[in-house]
NULOSE-273734 format. One record per residue (C-alpha): residue number from 1; residue in one letter; x, y, z. Coordinates in Angstrom, 2 decimals. Layout:
! residues N
   n res      xx      yy      zz
 NUM   A       X       Y       Z
...
***
This chain:
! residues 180
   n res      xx      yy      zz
   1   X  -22.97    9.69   23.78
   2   X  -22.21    6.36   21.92
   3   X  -18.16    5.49   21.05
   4   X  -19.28    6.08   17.37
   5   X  -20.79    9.31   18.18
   6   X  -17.79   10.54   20.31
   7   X  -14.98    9.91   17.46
   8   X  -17.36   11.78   15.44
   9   X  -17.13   14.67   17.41
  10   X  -13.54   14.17   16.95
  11   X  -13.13   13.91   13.65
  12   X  -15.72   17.06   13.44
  13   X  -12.88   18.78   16.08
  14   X   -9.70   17.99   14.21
  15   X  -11.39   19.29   11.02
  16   X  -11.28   22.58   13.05
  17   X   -7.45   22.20   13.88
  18   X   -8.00   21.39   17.58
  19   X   -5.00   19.66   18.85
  20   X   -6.52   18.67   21.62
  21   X   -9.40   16.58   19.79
  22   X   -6.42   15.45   17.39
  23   X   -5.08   14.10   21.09
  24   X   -8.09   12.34   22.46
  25   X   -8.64   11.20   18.86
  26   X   -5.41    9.52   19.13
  27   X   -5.73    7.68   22.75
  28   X   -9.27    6.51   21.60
  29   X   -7.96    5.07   18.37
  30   X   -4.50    3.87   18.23
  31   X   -4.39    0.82   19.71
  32   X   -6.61   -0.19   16.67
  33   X   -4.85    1.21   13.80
  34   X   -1.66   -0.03   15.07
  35   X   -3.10   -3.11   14.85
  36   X   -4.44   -3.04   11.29
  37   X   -1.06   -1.42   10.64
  38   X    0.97   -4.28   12.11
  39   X   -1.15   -6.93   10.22
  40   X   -0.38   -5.55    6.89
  41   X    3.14   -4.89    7.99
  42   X    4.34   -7.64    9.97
  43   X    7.11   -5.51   11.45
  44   X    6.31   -3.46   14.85
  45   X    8.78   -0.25   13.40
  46   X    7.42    0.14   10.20
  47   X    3.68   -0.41   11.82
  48   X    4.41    2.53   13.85
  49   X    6.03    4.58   11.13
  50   X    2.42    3.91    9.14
  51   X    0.59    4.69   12.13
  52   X    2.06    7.60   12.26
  53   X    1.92    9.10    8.69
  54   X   -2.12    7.66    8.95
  55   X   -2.47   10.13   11.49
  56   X   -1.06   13.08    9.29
  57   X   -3.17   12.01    7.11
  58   X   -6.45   11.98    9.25
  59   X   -5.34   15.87   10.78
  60   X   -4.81   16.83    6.95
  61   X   -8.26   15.31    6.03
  62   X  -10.36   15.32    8.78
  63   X  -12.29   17.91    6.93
  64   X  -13.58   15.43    4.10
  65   X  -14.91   13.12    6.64
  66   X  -18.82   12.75    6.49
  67   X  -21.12   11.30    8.73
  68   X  -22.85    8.82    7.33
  69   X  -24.32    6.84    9.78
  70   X  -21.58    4.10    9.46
  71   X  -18.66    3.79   11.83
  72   X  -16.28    6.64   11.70
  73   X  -13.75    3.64   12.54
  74   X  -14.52    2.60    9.33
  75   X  -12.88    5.51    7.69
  76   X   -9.92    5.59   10.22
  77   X   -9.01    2.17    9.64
  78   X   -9.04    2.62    5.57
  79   X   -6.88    5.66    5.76
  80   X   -4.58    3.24    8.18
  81   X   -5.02    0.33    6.28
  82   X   -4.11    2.32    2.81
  83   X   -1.24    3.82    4.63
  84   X    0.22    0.84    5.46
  85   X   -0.50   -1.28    2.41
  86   X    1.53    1.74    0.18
  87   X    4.70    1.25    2.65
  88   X    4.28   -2.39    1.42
  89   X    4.48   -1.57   -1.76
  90   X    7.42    1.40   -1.42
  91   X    9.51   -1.55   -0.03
  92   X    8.49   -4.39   -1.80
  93   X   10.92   -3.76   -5.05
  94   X   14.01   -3.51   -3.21
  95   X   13.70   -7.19   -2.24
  96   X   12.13   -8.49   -5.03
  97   X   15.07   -6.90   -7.19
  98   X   17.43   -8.35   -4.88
  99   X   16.43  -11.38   -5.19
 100   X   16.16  -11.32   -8.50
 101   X   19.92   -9.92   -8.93
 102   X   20.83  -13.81   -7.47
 103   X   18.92  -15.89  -10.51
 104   X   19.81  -13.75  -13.17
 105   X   22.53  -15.51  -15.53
 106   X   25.88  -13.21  -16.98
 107   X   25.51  -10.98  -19.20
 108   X   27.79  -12.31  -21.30
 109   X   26.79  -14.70  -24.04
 110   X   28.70  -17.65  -24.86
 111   X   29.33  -18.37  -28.62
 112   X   26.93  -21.28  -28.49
 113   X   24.41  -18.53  -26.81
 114   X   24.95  -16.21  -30.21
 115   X   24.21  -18.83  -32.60
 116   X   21.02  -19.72  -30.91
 117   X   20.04  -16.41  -30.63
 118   X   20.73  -15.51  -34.27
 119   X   18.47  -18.90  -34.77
 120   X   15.86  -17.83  -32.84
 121   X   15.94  -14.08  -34.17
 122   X   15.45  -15.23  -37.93
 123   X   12.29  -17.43  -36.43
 124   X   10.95  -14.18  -35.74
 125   X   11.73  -12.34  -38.69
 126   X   10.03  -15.36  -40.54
 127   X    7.40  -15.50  -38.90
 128   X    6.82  -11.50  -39.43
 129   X    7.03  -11.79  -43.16
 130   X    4.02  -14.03  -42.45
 131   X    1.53  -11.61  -41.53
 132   X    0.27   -9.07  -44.01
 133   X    2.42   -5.57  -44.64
 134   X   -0.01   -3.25  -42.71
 135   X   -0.15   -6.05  -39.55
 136   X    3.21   -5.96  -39.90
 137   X    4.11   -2.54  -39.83
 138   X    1.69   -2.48  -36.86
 139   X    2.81   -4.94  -34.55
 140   X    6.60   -3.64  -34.74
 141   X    5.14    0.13  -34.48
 142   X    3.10   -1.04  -30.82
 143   X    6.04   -3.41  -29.73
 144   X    9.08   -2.68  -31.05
 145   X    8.88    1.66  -31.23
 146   X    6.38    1.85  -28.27
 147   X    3.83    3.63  -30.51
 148   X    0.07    3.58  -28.62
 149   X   -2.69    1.56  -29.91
 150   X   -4.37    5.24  -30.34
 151   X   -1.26    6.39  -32.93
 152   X   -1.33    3.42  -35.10
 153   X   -5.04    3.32  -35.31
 154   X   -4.28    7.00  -36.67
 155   X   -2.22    5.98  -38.71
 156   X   -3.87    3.39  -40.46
 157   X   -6.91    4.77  -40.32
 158   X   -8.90    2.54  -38.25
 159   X  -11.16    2.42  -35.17
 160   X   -9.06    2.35  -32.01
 161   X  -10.74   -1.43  -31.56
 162   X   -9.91   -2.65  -34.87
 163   X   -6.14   -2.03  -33.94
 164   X   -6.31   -3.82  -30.97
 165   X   -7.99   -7.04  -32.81
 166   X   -5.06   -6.23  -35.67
 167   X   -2.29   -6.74  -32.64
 168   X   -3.98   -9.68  -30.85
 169   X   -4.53  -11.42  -33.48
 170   X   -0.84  -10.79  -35.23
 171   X    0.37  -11.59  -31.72
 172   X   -1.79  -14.83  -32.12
 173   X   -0.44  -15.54  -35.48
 174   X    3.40  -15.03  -34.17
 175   X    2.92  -17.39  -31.23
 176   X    1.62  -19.97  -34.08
 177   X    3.84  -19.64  -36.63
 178   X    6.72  -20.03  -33.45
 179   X    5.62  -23.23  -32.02
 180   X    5.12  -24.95  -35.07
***
């Protein structure tokens, strides 16, 4: 019996709920997962933690696994590899907002900060009374009331695509009429 063929039999086993396949499963695999874990990871703990969750996820869906005639590591080390990769991204907007907390400026405006703001806000509304009513109405429906490209095509009674070339093209328009 070839490697591949014997962590087939595993998998087939742990699909059946036998610890003890689950077990040899684990001593035949774990040194490689761990390693796939710890290279998305970079941190031996949290490699470990992944690991471990990849493994609940294996006993939970060792049923789904089908032989295919590719390596069954294949499908170990994707369930690992996905396990870990989501930790990544669980942790990843702590940091990114703490950083983030260090660049931004106060809150508070100074009075200088109002007058260019009220400058910059009459651009805009100048540059709106540019494009035609319906554009318009459209552009500040999608971006200023969060309305879906679906709704205002509803509502104006056009294709969902003609909407879309309506807001890219006011969008266009506003990014023109801003620089000049």
């Amino acid at each position: 019996m070839t490697p591949q063929d014997r962590i087939e039999a595993l998998i087939a086993r742990v699909a059946l709920g036998e610890r003890a396949a689950f077990s040899d499963l684990y001593d035949a695999t774990s040194g490689k997962l761990l390693g796939v874990c710890l290279r998305v990871l970079n941190d031996r703990a949290a490699a470990e933690d992944a690991m471990q969750d990849a493994y609940v996820k294996i006993w939970k869906k060792a049923d789904r696994y089908q032989v295919n005639g590719l390596s069954p590591m294949t499908w170990l080390i994707t369930i690992a590899r996905n396990t870990a990769i989501d930790r990544l991204r669980a942790r990843r907007p702590e940091s990114a907002t703490e950083a983030m907390l260090d660049t931004l400026p106060s809150p508070r405006r100074s009075p200088e900060g109002d007058v260019i703001a009220a400058s910059e806000a009459q651009r805009i509304v100048d540059c709106m009374d540019e494009l035609a009513e319906d554009r318009r109405a459209a552009v500040t429906g999608a971006y200023l009331n969060g309305q879906s490209y679906a709704d205002l095509a509803s509502r104006f009674d056009v294709p969902l695509n003609t909407m879309r070339t309506w807001l890219r093209r006011s969008l266009i328009s506003l990014r023109e009429c801003l620089s000049r």
